[in-house]
C-alpha positions as CSV (number, residue, x, y, z in Angstrom):
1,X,2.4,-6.8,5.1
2,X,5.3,-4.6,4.4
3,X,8.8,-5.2,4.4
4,X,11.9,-3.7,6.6
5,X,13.6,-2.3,4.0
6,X,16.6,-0.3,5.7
7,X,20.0,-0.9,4.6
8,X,19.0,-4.1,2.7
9,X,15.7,-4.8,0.9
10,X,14.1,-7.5,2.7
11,X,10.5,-8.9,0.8
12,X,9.0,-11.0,3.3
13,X,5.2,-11.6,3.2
14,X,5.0,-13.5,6.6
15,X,8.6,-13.4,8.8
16,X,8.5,-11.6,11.6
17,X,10.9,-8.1,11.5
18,X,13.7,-7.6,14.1
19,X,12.8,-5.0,16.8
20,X,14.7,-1.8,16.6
21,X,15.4,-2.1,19.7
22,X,17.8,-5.4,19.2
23,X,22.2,-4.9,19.0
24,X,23.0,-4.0,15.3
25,X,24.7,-7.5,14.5
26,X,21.0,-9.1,15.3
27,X,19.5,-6.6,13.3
28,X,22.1,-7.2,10.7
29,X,21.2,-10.7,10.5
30,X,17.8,-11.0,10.8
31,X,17.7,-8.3,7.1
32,X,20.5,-10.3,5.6
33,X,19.1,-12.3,3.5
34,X,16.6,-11.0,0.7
35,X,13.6,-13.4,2.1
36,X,10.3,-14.2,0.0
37,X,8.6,-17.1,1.4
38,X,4.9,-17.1,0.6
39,X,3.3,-20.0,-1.0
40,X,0.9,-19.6,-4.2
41,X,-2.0,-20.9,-1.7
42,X,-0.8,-18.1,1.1
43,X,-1.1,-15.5,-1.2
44,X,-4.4,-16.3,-3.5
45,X,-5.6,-16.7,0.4
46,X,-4.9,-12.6,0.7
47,X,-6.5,-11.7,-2.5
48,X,-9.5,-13.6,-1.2
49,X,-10.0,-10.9,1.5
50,X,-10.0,-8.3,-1.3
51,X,-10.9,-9.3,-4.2
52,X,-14.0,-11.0,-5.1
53,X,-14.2,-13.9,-8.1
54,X,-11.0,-13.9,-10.5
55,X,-10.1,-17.1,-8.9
56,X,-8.2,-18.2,-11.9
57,X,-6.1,-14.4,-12.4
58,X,-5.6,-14.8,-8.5
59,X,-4.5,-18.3,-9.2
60,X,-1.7,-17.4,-12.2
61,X,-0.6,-14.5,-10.5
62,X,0.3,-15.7,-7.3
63,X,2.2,-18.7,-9.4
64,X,3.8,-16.2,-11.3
65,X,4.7,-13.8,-8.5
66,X,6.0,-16.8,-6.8
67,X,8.3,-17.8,-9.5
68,X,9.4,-14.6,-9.8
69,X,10.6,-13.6,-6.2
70,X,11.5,-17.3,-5.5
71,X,14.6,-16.7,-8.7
72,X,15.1,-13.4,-7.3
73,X,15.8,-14.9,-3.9
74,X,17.6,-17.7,-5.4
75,X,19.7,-15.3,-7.4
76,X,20.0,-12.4,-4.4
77,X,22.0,-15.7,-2.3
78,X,23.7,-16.9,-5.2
79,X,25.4,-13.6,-6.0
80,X,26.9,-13.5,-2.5
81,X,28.6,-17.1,-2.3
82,X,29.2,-17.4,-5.8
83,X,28.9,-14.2,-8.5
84,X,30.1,-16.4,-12.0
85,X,27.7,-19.0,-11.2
86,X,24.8,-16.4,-10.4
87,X,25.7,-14.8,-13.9
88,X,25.4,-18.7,-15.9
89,X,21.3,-19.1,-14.7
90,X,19.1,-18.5,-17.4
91,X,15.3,-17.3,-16.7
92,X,12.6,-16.6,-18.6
93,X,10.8,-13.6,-16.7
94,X,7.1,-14.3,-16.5
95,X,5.8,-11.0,-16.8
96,X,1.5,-11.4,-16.7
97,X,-0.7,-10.0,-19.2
98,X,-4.2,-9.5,-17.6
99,X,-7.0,-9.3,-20.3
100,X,-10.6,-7.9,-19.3
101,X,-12.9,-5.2,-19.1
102,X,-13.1,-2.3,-16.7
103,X,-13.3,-2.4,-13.2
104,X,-13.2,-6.2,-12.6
105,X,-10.1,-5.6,-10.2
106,X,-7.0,-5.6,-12.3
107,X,-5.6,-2.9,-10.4
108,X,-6.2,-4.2,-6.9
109,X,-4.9,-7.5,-7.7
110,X,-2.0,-6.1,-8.4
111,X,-1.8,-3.4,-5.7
112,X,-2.4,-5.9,-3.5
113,X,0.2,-8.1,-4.1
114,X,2.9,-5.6,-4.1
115,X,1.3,-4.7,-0.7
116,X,1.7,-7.9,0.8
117,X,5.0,-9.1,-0.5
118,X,6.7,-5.1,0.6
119,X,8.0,-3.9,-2.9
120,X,7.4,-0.5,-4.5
121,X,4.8,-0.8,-6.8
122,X,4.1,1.7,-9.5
123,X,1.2,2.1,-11.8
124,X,0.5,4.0,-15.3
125,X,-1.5,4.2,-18.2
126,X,0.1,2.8,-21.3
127,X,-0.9,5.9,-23.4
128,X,0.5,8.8,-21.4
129,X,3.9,7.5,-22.8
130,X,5.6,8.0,-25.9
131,X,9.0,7.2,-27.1
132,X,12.0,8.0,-25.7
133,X,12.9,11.4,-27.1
134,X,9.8,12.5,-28.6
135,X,6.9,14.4,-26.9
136,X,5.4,12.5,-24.1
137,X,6.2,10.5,-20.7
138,X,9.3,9.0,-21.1
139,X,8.7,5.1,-19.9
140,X,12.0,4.7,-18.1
141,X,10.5,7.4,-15.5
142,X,8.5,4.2,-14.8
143,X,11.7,3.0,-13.1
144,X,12.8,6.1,-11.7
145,X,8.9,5.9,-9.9
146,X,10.0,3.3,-8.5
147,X,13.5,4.4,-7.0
148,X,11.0,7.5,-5.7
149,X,8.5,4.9,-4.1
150,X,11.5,3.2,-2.2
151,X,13.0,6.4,-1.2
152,X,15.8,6.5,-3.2
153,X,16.9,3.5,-2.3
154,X,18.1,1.4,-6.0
155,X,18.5,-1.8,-4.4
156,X,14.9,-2.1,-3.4
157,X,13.3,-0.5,-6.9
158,X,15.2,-2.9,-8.6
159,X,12.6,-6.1,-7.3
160,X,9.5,-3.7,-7.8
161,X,6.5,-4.2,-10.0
162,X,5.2,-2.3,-12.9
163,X,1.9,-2.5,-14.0
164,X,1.1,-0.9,-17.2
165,X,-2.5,-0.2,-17.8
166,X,-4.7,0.3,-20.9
167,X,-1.6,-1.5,-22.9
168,X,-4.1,-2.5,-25.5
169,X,-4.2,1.1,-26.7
170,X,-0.6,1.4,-27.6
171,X,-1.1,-1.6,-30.4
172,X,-0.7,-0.2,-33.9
173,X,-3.0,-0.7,-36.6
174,X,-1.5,-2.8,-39.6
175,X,-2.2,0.4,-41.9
176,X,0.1,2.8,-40.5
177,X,3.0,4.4,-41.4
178,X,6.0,6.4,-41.3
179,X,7.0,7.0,-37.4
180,X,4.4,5.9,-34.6
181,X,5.6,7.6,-31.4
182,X,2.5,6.4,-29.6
183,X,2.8,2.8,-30.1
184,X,5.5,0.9,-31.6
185,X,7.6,3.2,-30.2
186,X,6.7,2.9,-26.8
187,X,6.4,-1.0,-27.4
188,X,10.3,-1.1,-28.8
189,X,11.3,0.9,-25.5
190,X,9.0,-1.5,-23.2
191,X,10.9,-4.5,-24.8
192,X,14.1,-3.3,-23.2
193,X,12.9,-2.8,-19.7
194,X,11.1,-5.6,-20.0
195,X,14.2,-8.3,-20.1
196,X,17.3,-6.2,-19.0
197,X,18.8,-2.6,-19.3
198,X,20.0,-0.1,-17.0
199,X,18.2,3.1,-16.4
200,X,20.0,6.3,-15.9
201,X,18.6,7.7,-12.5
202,X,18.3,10.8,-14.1
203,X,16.4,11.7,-16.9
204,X,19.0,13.1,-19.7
205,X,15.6,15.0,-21.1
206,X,14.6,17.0,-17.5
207,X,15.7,20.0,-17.1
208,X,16.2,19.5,-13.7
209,X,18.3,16.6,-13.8
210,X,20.4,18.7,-16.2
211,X,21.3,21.4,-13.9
212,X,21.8,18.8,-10.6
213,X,24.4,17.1,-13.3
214,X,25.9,20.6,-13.7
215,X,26.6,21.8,-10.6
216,X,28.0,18.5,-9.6
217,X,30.3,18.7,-12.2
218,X,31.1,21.5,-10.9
219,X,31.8,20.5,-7.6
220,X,34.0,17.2,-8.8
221,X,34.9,17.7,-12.2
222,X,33.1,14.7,-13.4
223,X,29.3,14.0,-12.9
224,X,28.8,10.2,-11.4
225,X,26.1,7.7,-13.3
226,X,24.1,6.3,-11.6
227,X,21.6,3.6,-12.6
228,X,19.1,0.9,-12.1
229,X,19.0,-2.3,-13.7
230,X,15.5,-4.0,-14.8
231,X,16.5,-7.8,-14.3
232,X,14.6,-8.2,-11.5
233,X,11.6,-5.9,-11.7
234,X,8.2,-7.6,-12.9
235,X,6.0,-6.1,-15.4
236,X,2.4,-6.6,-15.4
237,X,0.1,-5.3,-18.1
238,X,-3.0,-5.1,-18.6
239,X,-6.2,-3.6,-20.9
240,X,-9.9,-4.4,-22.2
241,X,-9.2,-5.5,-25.7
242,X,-12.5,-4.4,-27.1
243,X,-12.1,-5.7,-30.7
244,X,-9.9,-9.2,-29.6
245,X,-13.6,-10.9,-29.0
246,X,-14.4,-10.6,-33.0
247,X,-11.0,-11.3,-33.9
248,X,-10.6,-14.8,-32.3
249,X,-14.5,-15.8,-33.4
250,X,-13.5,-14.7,-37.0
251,X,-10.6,-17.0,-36.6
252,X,-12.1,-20.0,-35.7
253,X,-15.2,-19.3,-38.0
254,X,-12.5,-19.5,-41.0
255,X,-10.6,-22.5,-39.2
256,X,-14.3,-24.1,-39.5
257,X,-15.0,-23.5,-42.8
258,X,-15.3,-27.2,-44.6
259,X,-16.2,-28.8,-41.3
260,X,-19.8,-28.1,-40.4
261,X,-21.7,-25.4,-38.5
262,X,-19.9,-22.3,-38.1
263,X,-18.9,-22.4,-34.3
264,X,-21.7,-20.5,-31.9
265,X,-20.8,-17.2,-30.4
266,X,-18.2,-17.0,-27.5
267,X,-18.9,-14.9,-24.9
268,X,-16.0,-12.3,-24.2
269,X,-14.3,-14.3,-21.6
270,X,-13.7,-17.6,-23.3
271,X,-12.8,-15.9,-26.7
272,X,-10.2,-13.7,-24.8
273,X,-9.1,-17.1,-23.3
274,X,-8.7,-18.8,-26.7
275,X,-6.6,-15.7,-27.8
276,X,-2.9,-17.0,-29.5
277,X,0.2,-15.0,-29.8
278,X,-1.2,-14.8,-33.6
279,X,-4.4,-13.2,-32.2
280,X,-2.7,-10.2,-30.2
281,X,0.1,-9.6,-33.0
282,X,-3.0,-9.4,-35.6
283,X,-4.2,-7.3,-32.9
284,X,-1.3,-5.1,-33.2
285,X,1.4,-5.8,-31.0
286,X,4.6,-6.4,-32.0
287,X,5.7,-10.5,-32.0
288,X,8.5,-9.4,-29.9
289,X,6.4,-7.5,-27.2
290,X,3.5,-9.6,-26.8
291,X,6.4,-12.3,-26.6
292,X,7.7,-10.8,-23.4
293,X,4.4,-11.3,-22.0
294,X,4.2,-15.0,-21.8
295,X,2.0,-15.3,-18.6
296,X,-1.6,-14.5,-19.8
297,X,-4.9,-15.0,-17.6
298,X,-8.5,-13.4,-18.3
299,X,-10.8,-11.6,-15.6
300,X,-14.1,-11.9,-15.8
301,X,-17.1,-9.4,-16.0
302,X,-18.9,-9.1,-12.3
303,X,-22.9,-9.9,-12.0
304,X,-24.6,-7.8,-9.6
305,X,-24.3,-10.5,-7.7
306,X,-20.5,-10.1,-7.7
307,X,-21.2,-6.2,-6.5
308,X,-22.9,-7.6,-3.7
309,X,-20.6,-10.1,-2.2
310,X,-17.6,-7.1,-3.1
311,X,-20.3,-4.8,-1.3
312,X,-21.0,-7.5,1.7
313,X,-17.5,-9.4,2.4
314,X,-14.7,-7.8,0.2
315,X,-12.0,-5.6,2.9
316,X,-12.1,-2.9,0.4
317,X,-15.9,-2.8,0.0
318,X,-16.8,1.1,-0.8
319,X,-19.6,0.3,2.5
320,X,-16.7,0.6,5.1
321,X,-15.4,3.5,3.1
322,X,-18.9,5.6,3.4
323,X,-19.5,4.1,7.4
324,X,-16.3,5.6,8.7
325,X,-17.6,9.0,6.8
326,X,-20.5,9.2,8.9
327,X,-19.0,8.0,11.9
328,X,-16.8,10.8,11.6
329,X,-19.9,13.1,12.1
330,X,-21.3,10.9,14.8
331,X,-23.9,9.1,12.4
332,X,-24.0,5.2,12.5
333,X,-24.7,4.1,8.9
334,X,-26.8,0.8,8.9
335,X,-26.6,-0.9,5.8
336,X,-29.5,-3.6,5.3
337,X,-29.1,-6.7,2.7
338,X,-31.6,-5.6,0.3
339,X,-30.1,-2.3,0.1
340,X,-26.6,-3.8,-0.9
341,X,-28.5,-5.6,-3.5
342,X,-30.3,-2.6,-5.1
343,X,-26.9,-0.9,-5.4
344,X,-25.4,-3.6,-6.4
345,X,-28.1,-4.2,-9.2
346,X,-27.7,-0.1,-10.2
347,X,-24.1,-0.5,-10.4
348,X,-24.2,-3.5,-12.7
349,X,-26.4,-1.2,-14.9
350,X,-23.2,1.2,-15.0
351,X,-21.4,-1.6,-17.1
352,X,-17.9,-0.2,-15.3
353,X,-17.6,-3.2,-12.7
354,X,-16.6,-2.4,-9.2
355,X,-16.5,1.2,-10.2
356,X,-20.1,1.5,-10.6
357,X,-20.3,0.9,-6.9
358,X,-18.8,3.9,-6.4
359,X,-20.8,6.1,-8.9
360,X,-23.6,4.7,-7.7
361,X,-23.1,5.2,-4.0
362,X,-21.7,9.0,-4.7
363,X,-24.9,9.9,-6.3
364,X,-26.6,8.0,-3.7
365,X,-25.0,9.7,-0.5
366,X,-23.9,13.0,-1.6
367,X,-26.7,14.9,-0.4
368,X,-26.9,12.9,2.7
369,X,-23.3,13.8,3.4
370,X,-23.9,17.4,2.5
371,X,-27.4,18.1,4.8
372,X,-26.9,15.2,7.7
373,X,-24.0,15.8,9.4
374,X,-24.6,18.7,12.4
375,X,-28.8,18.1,11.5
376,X,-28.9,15.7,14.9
377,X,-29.7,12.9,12.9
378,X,-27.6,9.9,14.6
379,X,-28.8,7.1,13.1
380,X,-28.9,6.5,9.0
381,X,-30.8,3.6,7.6
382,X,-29.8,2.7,4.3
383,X,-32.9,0.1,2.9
384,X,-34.7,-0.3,-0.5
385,X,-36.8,3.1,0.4
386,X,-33.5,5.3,0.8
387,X,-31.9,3.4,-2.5
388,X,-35.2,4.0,-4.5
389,X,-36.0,7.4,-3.4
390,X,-32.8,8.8,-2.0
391,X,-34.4,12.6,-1.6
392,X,-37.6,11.5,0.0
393,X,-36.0,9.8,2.7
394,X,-33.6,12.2,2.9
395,X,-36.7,15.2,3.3
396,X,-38.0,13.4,5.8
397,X,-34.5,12.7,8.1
398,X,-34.3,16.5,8.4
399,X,-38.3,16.5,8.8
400,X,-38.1,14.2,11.8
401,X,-34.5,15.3,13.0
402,X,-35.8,19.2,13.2
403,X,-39.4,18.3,15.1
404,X,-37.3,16.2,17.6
405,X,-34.3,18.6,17.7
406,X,-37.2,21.4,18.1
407,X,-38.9,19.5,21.4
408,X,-35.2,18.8,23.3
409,X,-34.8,22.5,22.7
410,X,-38.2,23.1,24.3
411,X,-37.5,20.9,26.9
412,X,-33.9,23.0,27.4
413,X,-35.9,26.1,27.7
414,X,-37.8,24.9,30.9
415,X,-35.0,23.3,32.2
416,X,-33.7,26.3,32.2
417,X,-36.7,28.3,33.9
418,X,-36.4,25.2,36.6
419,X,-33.1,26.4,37.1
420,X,-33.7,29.5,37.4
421,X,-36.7,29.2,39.5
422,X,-34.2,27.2,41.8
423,X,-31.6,29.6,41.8
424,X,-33.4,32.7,42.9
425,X,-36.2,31.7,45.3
426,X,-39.2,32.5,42.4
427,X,-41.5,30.7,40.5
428,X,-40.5,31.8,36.8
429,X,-42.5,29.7,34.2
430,X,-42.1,30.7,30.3
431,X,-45.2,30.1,28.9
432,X,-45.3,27.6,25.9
433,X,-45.9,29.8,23.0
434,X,-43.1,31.8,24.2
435,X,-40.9,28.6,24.6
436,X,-41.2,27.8,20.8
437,X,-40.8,31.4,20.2
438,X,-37.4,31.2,22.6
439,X,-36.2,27.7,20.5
440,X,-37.8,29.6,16.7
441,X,-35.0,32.9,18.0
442,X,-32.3,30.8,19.1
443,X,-32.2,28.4,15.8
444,X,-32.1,31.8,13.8
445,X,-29.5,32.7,15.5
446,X,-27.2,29.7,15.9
447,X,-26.7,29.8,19.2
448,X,-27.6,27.1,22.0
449,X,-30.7,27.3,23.4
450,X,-29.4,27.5,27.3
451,X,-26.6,30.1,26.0
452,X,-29.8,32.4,24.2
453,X,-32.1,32.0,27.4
454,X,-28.6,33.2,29.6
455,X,-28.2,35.8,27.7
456,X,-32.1,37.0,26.5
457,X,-32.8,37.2,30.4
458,X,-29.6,38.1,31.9
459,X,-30.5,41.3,33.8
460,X,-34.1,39.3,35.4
461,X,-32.0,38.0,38.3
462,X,-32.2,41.5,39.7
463,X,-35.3,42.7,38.9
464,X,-37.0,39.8,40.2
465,X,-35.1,40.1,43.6
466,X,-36.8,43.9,44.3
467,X,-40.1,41.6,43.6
468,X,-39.4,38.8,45.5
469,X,-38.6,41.2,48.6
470,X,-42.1,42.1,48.2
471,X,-43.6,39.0,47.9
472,X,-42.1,35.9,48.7
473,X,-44.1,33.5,47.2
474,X,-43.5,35.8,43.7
475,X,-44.9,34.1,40.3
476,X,-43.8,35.5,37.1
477,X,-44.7,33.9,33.7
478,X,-42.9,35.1,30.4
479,X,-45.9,35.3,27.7
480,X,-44.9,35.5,24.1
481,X,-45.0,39.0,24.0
482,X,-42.2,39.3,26.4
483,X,-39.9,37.5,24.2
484,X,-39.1,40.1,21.6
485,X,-37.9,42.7,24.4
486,X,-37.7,40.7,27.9
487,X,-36.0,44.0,29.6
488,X,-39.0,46.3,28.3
489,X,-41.7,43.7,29.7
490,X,-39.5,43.1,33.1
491,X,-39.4,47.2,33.7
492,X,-43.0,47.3,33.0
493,X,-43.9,44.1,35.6
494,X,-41.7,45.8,38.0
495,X,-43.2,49.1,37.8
496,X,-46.9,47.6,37.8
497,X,-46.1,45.8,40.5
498,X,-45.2,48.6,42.8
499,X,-48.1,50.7,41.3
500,X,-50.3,48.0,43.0
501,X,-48.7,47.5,45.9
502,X,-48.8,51.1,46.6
503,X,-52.2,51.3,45.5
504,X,-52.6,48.6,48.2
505,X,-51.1,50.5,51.1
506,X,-53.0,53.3,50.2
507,X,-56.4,51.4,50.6
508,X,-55.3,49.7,53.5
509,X,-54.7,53.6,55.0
510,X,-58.0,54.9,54.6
C-alpha cells in the first residue's frame, strides 16, 4: 500500500487517498496530517501473505515499526501546535537487529514493511562501506539513497528505513590494531546516524557534487546547505553470525562449571536467542553500537517443508514468477503437489533457505525456457518425472510436440489441395509421401506450411486450366517426385497430356 506523498509525506498503511480530481483545500486536508495507523496485528497479518514462518521476527517487528511511526506521528502533530514541547520528548529509537542465516526472509520482511507503510526503503551490505573519508562507500550516501528513493523530496527520506545487511562482518576482532577502516570505523559513523545527525545532501567527497557546489557559487555568491536529519529514520540490521552459536554455548558451559552436567548443545536458533549485549560485544561490536540496537529477534532456518508452503501459499512464491514466464509464450505451467515437494526437498539440500528455490528452479527450467517456447508445446506439466529427470521429459515434449506439429502440418497441406481443388474446378490430390515431403521442405525453411504450398505451386492455377478445358472431370495427383521441381513436372503433365490427346484424335481419324 503506498503512500500520497506530494507536498507532504503522508505514511498511511490503510486510509484511503484523496482523488486528484478533488479542490486543492480538500486535497490539502486529507495529506495534512502525517498519518500511520496500522495496528501490530494488521501488519504481522501482511507479512503473513509473504512470508512464511518467522512468526516471532514478524511479531517484534511490527511492534517495533509501530512504535516507531506511532512517535513519529506523535512528534510530526506536536511540532505544529507546539515546537518547545515537541523538542522536551525523549525516545529511545528501537532500531531491530535481525540474527539468522541466509535466505530465511530478512530482506523481504523488511521490504515489505516499508512497502506497506509507503516510506523509501533502502538496502546495503554492511561491508561495501568504509569510513567516512577513507576508500570505500561512504555510509551517509545511505541517507542520500533515500532522498533519491523519494525523489528528492527530504521531508519524506527523513521517516525512511535503512536496513543494513551482513552487519556481522563489520565486527572487529579483539586482536587488531592501529586504524580499522572496515569496521570500527564504519560502526563509529553508524552510531551517529543511528540516533541523530544531519547529512549534507551532497557528498563533500563526489566530484560531482563539487562542481554543482561551484557553479552555484558562482551563480549566487554563496553555495546553500542543504541537509537531512536522521531522527526519524529507522535502522534495521541484520547478518548470520556464524561463530555467535559457539560463543554463547562456551558461555554457559563456563557459567556451569561447579553445578553439574555441562549444558547439552543448543541448536543455532535458541543460542542466538540467549545472545547478551556481552555476547555480541565479545563478538566484536562496539558496546556503543550494539547498544543502539536494542530490538533483537532471531529467524529461523526453513525445513523443506517451509520451501513448500513458501512454494504453495507465499504471494512471492518463485512458482508465480516462472507461470507468468510461460504464459508469456502461450504455455500453461501446471505445477502438481509432489513436484513442489521435490523442489522444495532439493532446495533444502542447497542450505541457502528461500534462495535455493530459485537455484533450484533455474537449473530446473532453463532449458525448458530456452527449447519450449515457439516448439507448439501448450501445456507443461511439472510432476516428480520432470523434477527427477528434467532432460528426459524435456526430449520427449519436443518428441511429441514435433510428431503432432508434423500431422497439423500434414493436415494443412490437404486442406490446402481441398482448396484448391475448390477453387479451380479440378481434382488436385498431393499424394502422402509428397505431403510429408511438402511439411519436411517447409520446416527447413521456416516458413508456414499454407504460405510454402502458395508459393511451391503458384503458377499450377494456369496450367491446370488449359487441362481442365480438355477434360472436365481433370485428376491430377502430385507424387513425391514432383515436389522438388513442381513447374518441371506440371510442363511435363501438360505436354504428355496433349501428346495423348492428340494421339487420340489421330486414332479416332483413321
Amino acid at each position: 500500500m503506498k503512500a500520497n506523498f506530494g507536498d507532504h509525506v503522508a505514511v498511511s498503511a490503510f486510509t484511503q487517498q484523496a482523488s486528484t480530481d478533488d479542490p486543492p483545500e480538500e486535497r490539502q486536508e486529507s495529506l495534512d496530517p502525517f498519518q500511520f495507523n496500522a495496528t501490530p496485528k494488521q501488519i504481522k497479518a501482511h507479512l503473513d501473505r509473504f512470508v512464511i514462518q518467522q512468526a516471532e521476527a514478524k511479531k517484534t517487528l511490527s511492534i517495533a515499526v509501530c512504535d516507531h511511526y506511532n512517535h513519529v506521528n506523535r512528534i510530526y502533530r506536536l511540532e505544529k501546535e507546539d515546537p518547545e514541547a515537541a523538542t522536551r520528548i525523549e525516545y529511545s529509537k528501537g532500531n531491530v537487529l535481525l540474527l539468522g542465516p541466509t535466505g530465511v526472509g530478512k530482506t523481504y520482511l523488511v521490504k515489505h514493511i516499508a512497502d506497506l507503510i509507503g516510506v523509501p526503503f533502502v538496502k546495503a551490505d554492511a561491508t561495501k562501506f568504509s569510513e567516512t573519508g577513507y576508500v570505500g562507500g561512504d555510509v551517509e550516501d545511505l541517507v542520500r539513497g533515500l532522498v533519491q528513493k523519494a525523489d528528492g523530496n527530504v521531508e519524506v527520506a527523513q521517516y525512511g528505513i535503512i536496513y543494513l545487511d551482513e552487519i556481522d562482518k563489520i565486527a572487529t576482532s579483539s586482536n587488531i590494531t592501529g586504524r580499522d577502516v572496515s569496521g570500527r570505523g564504519v560502526q563509529t559513523t553508524l552510531l551517529k546516524l543511528m540516533e541523530e545527525t544531519e547529512v549534507p545532501l551532497r557528498n563533500p567527497m563526489d566530484l560531482q557534487s563539487q562542481l554543482q557546489s561551484a557553479m552555484e557559487f558562482q551563480r549566487r555568491g554563496k553555495t546553500k546547505k542543504e541537509v537531512i536529519n536522521t531522527r526519524h529514520i529507522l535502522f534495521i540490521c541484520s547478518g548470520a553470525f556464524d561463530r555467535l552459536q559457539e560463543q554463547v554455548e562456551r558461555r554457559l558451559r563456563q557459567a556451569n562449571i561447579g553445578f553439574g552436567n555441562a549444558p547439552v548443545p543448543m541448536d543455532r536458533a535458541d543460542a542466538l536467542s540467549a545472545a547478551t549485549t556481552r555476547d555480541f560485544i565479545d563478538y566484536g561490536l562496539e558496546p556503543e553500537f550494539i547498544g543502539r540496537l536494542p530490538v533483537r529477534v532471531v529467524c529461523h532456518e526453513l525445513s523443506a517443508d517451509d520451501l513448500f508452503a513458501i512454494l504453495k501459499t507465499s504471494e512471492g512464491s518463485v512458482i508465480r514468477q516462472y507461470t507468468r514466464a510461460f504464459e508469456a509464450f502461450g504455455i500453461d505451467a501446471l505445477f502438481e503437489d509432489a513436484a513442489l515437494r521435490e523442489i522444495a526437498f532439493q532446495a533444502a539440500a542447497e542450505k541457502t533457505g528461500a534462495r535455493g528455490l530459485v537455484t533450484v528452479c533455474d537449473r530446473l527450467f532453463r532449458d525448458f525456457k530456452f527449447e519450449l517456447p515457439g516448439s507448439g508445446v501448450r501445456t507443461l506439466e511439472i510432476n516428480v518425472d520432470l523434477v527427477n529427470d528434467p532432460a528426459g521429459t524435456l526430449r520427449k515434449l519436443l518428441n511429441r510436440a514435433a510428431a503432432e506439429a508434423e500431422l497439423n502440418q500434414a493436415e494443412m497441406v490437404r486442406q490446402f489441395a481441398s482448396v484448391f481443388s475448390q477453387k479451380y474446378g479440378v481434382r488436385f490430390e498431393i499424394e502422402e509421401d509428397a505431403v510429408l515431403k511438402i511439411v519436411a521442405l517447409a520446416r527447413e525453411a521456416g516458413s508456414n506450411v499454407t504460405e510454402f504450398c502458395n508459393d511451391l505451386f503458384k503458377d499450377y492455377p494456369y496450367g491446370l486450366k488449359l487441362l481442365r478445358d480438355r477434360d472436365t472431370n481433370l485428376k491430377f495427383s502430385v507424387p513425391i517426385s514432383a515436389v522438388e521441381n513442381p513447374d518441371k513436372y506440371l510442363s511435363e503433365r501438360v505436354v504428355e497430356f496433349y501428346r495423348q490427346a492428340k494421339e487420340a484424335e489421330s486414332s479416332r481419324s483413321i
